[in-house]
N, C-alpha and C positions, 0 to 999 in steps of 0.2 A: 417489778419489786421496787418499793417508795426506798428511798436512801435515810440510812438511818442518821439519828439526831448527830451523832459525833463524827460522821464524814461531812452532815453537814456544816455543823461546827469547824472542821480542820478546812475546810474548802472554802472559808471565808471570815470576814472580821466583822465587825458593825462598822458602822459610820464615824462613832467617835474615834475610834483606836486606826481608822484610817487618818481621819480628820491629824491625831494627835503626831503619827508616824510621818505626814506630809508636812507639820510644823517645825519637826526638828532636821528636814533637810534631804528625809527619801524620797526619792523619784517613785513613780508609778513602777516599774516593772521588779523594785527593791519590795514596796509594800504588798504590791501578788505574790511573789513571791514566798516573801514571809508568812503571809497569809495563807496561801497554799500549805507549808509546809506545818503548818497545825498550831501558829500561836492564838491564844484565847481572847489574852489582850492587851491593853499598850504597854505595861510593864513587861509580860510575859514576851509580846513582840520584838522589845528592845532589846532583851536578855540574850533570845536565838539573834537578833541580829548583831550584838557586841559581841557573843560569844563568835560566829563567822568573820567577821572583821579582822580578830586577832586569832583567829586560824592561818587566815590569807595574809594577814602582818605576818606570823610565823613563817609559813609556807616560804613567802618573799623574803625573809631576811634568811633563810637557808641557803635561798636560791642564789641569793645578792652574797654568800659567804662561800658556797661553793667555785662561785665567779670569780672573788679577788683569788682563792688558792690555786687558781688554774693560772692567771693573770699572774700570778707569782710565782708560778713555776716555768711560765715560757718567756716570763720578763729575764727572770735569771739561767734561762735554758739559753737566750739571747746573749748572754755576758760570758757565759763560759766556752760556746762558740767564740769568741773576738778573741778567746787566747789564741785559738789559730794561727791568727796573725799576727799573736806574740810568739810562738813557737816560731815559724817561719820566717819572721823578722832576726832575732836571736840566733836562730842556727845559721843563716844567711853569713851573719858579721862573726858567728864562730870560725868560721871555714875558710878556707883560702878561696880566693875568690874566682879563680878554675874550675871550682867545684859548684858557686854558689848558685846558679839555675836549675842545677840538679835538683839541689838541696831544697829550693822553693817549688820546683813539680812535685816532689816527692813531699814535701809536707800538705800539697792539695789535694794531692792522691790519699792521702791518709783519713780526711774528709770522707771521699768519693767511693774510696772499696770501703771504707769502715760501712757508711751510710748502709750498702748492699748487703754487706754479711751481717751486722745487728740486724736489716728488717730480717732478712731470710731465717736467721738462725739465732745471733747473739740472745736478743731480746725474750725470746721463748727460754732460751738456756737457763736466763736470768731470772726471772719471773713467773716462768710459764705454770700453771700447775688451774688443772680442768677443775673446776668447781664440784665439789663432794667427793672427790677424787683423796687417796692417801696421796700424804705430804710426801717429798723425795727431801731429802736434808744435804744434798750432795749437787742435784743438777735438776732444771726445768725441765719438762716435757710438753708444751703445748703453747697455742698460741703464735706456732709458724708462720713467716711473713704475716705475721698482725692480723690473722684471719679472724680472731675473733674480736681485737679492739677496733676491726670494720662495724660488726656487730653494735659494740657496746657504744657506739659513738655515732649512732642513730637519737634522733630527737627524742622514743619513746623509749630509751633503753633507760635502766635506774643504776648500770653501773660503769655509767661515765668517769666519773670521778674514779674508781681503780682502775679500770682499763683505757679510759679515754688514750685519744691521740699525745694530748700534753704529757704522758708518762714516758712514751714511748720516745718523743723527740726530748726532753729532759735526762732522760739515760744514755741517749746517744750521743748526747757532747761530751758526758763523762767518758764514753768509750771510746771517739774522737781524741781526747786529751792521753790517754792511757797512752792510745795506738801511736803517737805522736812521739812519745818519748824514746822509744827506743830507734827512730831514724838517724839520730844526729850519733849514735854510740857507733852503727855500722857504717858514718858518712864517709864520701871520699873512696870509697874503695867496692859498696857491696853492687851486686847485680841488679840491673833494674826489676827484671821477672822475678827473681827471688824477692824482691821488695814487697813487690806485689802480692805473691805469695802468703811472707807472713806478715801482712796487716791484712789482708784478708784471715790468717789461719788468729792471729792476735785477739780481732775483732769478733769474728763470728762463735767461737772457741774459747778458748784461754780466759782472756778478760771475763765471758759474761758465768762463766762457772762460779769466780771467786766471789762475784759480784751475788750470786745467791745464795752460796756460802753465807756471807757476812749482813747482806744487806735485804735478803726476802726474807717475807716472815718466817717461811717453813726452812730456810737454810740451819744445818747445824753447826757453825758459828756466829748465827744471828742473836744480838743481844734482844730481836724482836720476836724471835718464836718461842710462844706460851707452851708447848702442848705437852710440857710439863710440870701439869699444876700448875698454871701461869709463869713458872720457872724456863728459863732458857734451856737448853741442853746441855753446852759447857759452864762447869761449876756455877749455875744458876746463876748466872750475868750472861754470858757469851760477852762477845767481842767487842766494845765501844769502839766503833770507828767512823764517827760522826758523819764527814766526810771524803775518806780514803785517803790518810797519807798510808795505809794497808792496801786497802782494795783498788786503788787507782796509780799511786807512784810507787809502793812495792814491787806489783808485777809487771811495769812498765821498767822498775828499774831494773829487777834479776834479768828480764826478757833481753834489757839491755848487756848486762854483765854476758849472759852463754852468747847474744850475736858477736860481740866485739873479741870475746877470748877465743869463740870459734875461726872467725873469720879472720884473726891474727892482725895485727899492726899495720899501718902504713907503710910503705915502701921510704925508710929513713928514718923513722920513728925512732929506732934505737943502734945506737952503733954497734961496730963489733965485740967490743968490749964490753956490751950492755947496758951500757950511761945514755942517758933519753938526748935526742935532740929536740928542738923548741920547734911547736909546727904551731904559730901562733893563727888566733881569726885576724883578719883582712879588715874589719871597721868595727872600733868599739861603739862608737854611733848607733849601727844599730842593734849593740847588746843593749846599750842604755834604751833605746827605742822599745826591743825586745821587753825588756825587763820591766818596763812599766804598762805596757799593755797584759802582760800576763796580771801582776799584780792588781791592775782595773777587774780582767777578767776573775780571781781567786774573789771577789766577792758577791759573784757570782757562784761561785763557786762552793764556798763553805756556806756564806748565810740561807742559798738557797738549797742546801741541803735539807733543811727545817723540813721542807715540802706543802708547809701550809704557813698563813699568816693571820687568818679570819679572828684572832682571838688573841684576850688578853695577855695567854701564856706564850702562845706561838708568838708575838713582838718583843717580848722581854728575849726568849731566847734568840730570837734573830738578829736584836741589839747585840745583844753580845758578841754574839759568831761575832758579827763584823769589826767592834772595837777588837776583842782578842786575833784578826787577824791581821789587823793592820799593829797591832803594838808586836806581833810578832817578827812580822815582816821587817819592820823599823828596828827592831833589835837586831834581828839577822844582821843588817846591813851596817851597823853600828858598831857590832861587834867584829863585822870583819875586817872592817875599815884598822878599828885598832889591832886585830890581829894582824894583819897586814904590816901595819906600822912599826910594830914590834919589831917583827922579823923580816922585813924587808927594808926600813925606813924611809918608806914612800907610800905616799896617798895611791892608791890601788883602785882606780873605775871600776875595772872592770868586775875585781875580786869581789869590792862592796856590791856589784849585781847579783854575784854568788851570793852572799849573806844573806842579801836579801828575800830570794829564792830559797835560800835552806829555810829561813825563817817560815815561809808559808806551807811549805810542805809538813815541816813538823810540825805545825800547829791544826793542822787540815784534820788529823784524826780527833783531838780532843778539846777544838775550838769551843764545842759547846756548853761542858763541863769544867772550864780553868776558868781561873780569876785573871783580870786582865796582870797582874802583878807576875802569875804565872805563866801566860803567854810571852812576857817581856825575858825571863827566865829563857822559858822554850826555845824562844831565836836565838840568845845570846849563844847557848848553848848548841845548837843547831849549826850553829857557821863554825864552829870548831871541829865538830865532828864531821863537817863537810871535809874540812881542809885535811883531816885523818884520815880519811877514807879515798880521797883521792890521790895523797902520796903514796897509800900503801896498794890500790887499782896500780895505778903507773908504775910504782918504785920498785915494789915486791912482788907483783903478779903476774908483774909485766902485762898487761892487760892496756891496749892502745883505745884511749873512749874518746874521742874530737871534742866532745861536746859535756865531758865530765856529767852524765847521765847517768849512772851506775852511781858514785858515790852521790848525788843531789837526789835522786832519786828513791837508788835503792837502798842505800846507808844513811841518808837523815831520816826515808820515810819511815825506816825499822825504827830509828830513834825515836821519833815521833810517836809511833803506835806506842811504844813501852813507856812513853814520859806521862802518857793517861793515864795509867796504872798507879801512877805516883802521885798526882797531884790534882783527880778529879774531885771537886767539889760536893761531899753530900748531898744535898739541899740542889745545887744543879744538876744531878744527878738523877734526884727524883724528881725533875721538873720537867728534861728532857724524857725519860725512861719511866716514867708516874702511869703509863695506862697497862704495863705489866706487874705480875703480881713482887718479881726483885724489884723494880724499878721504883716500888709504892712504897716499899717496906727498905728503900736504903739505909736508910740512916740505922735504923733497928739493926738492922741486920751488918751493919759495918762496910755493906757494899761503894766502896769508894775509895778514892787514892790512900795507898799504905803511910804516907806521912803525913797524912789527916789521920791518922791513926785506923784506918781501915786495916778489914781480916788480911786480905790481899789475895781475894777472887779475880778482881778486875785485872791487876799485873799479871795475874798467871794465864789467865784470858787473852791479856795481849800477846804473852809469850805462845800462846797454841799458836794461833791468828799470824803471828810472824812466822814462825816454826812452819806453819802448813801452807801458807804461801811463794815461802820459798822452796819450799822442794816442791809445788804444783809448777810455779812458773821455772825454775830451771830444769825439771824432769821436759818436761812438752817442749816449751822452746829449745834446749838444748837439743833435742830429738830430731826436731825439725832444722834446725841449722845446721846440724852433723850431717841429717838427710844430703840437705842442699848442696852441701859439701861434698859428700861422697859423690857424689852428682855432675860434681863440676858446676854447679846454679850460680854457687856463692860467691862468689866474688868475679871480680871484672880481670880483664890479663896486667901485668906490669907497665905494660906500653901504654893502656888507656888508662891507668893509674897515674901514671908520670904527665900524660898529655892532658888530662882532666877532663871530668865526666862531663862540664859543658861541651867541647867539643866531640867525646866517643860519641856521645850518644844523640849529636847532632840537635841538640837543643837550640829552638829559633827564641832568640831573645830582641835580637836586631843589633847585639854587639858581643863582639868578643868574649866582653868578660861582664861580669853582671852588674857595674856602674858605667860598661863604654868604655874602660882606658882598657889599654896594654896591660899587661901582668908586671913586667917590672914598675909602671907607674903606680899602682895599687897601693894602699895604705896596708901593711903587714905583709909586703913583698921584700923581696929581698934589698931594693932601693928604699922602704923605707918601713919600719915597722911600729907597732903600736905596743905602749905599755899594758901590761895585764898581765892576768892568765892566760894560760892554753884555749882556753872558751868556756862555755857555758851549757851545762845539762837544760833544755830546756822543761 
């Protein structure tokens, strides 16, 4: 059979329209090809070959876009890891320093079993939901030890980018920071196995529930699930918690509040007549140490919340996070400074660390929707309600926290969450929240802070989102501490109390005590003490 006219047509060019194709700069195997693929001629040839061109321009700039969002999620997965060793620095110099080697295993440990129980289990809890599967609004089911983002993070897989490995180690420093917070509340006194225990039950459990709640799409207080009518579930917003001063220092700080009121006070904490004695930290050095490594790590932490950066809109909002959390941070610490002043009439180290610290927490949930004018508000605000919640933990509750963890935590992060309500920005509103159908229609619809003159969906929203993570994280954790408790788990005996965990527990440091000197030589020892607070929530 002779090959008809138009294969033979498509299967080659004339001379000229080769001739023409090799003048502007194709190679032989550019012009076969072309030619093969059926252009007539050198107009017609240029057309299929410009139009390919900026296919593979396209293709490449997706690929080159997907690159930096990945590249900017494990840049900033890297920064919020180093609070670690702002935690650990921090709690170190909160604690008397008998304690302090404890206090530094036990904040690596929190690393080390978190790392286990997110792969095993957290991270599934969080996220997990099988493709074509119904949504659960409540908890994950799938995706156990990362079996399937083994899968998806093969060369030929297409969904890298949501399941990729980058998701999975970017949530896990978030869950690392959570697990972290409540060591320094039960410091000084709890059981090493029990530690274990619940930062294991914290990490794998507890944490990654809320965290789907608020933060997967299919959770029902996710400001991000559409699947009603592109509307959320709760009053058609759900929950703005950009960051987690809800989902990450809420239930790190209630988990804090049920370990320390279970596990009861230090041994001298309160006299008999119920007036506190002073159990000062051993080196405000490295609270300041502390404190500015964490605050390095928090922007990490808020900006990289974003989750991408490939675009014009994603840099604007990332700019922000970061100016709103440093102007928050800077007020915190500003503002506590002169509270302090007030009422003590002395420059306060250590308190202005607290401020400083309340300021990011509370600004962590609605970084992304305030004005920075508003974020300087937030902190201010924020070191006050620190300082009210921690007289009233210690004064009225009697509740022994070392590390004032409970009110930094869990009393500015509630602040925090509800100060969104109040003062998120319209227009960043719908900038951040713009590919849902509330999120498009804010402004119309009034969806944004009530003294922007908003309906007040969102306040009421935050009030669920507070409401339902404190009774999640004190129902479980309390359960589990009372466990331990009945148990005997929970805490250490009076003798290894009094003689200090660096020694019970036979910790090799290569000295005594966790700088080398004696206990009496120690800075916050009974020979010599430091001014501040009691310590520091880390």
């Amino acid at each position: 059979m002779s090959a008809s006219p138009i294969a033979t047509a498509i299967s080659s060019c004339d001379a000229l329209t080769k001739t023409s194709l090799g003048d502007i700069g194709l190679n032989k195997d550019e012009i076969s090809r072309l030619c093969s693929d059926g252009c007539r001629d050198f107009q017609d040839c240029l057309n299929v070959y410009l139009l390919g061109q900026t296919a593979a321009t396209k293709a490449k700039a997706f690929e080159v876009s997907d690159s930096l969002d990945v590249a900017f999620m494990l840049y900033n997965s890297y920064l919020v890891f180093m609070m670690q060793l702002g935690f650990a620095v921090l709690c170190a110099g909160s604690l008397r320093s008998k304690n302090c080697m404890n206090i530094l295993l036990k904040n690596v440990l929190d690393s080390c079993v978190g790392a286990i129980g997110f792969y095993l289990f957290g991270y599934a809890f969080a996220y997990g939901l099988k493709p074509h599967d119904a949504s659960n609004g409540f908890i994950g089911n799938w995706n156990f030890a990362l079996s399937y983002t083994t899968k998806a993070s093969h060369e030929d897989s297409d969904d890298f980018a949501t399941f990729g490995w980058h998701n999975f180690f970017f949530q896990w420093s978030f869950c690392a920071a959570a697990t972290t917070i409540l060591s320094g509340a039960v410091a000084e006194r709890c059981n090493f196995v029990a530690y274990l225990l619940y930062s294991f039950f914290l990490s794998s459990f507890v944490y990654p529930v809320v965290v789907h709640w608020v933060w997967s799409p299919h959770g029902w207080l996710s400001a991000s699930n559409t699947v009603h009518d592109g509307n959320a579930s709760i009053l058609r917003v759900g929950a703005v918690d950009f960051a987690g001063s809800g989902v990450v220092h809420m239930t790190g700080g209630f988990a804090s509040l049920m370990g320390a009121w279970i596990i009861g006070p230090r041994v001298g904490r309160f006299a008999a007549d119920g007036s506190v004695n002073e159990m000062k930290g051993h080196s405000a050095t490295l609270v300041v140490m502390g404190t500015f490594l964490l605050w390095f790590g928090w922007f990490g932490f808020n900006p990289g919340s974003n989750l991408v950066i490939a675009s014009a809109t994603a840099t604007r909002i990332v700019s922000r996070v970061a100016v709103c959390t440093a102007m928050s941070g800077g007020a915190g610490g500003v503002g506590m400074l002169l509270y302090k002043y007030v009422t003590t009439h002395s420059w306060d180290t250590v308190g202005t660390c607290n401020g400083v610290l309340a300021g990011l927490v509370a600004v962590t949930s609605g970084c992304a929707v305030l004005e920075p004018w508003a974020a300087i508000i937030c902190g201010l605000v924020a070191a006050v309600v620190f300082c009210i919640v921690d007289h009233f933990t210690l004064y009225v509750l009697k509740v022994d926290d070392p590390v004032s963890a409970f009110p930094l935590h869990g009393g500015v992060g509630m602040f925090g969450v509800l100060f969104t309500g109040l003062l998120a920005r319209a227009d960043y509103v719908q900038e951040v929240y713009g590919s849902t159908e509330w999120g498009s229609t804010a402004k119309e619809g009034k969806r944004y802070g009530i003294l922007y003159g908003g309906h007040g969906q969102i306040l009421l929203a935050q009030f669920v989102e507070v409401l339902s993570i404190i009774g999640w994280s004190c129902f479980m954790m309390g359960t589990f501490f009372y466990t331990l408790n009945k148990f005997g788990l929970l805490r250490v005996s009076v003798d290894a109390e009094l003689a200090g965990l660096d020694i019970t527990n036979r910790l090799k440091s290569g000295t005594p005590a966790c700088n080398g000197l004696p206990e009496n030589s120690l800075p916050g020892s009974s020979g010599e003490r430091q001014q501040g607070e009691k310590g520091l929530g880390p």
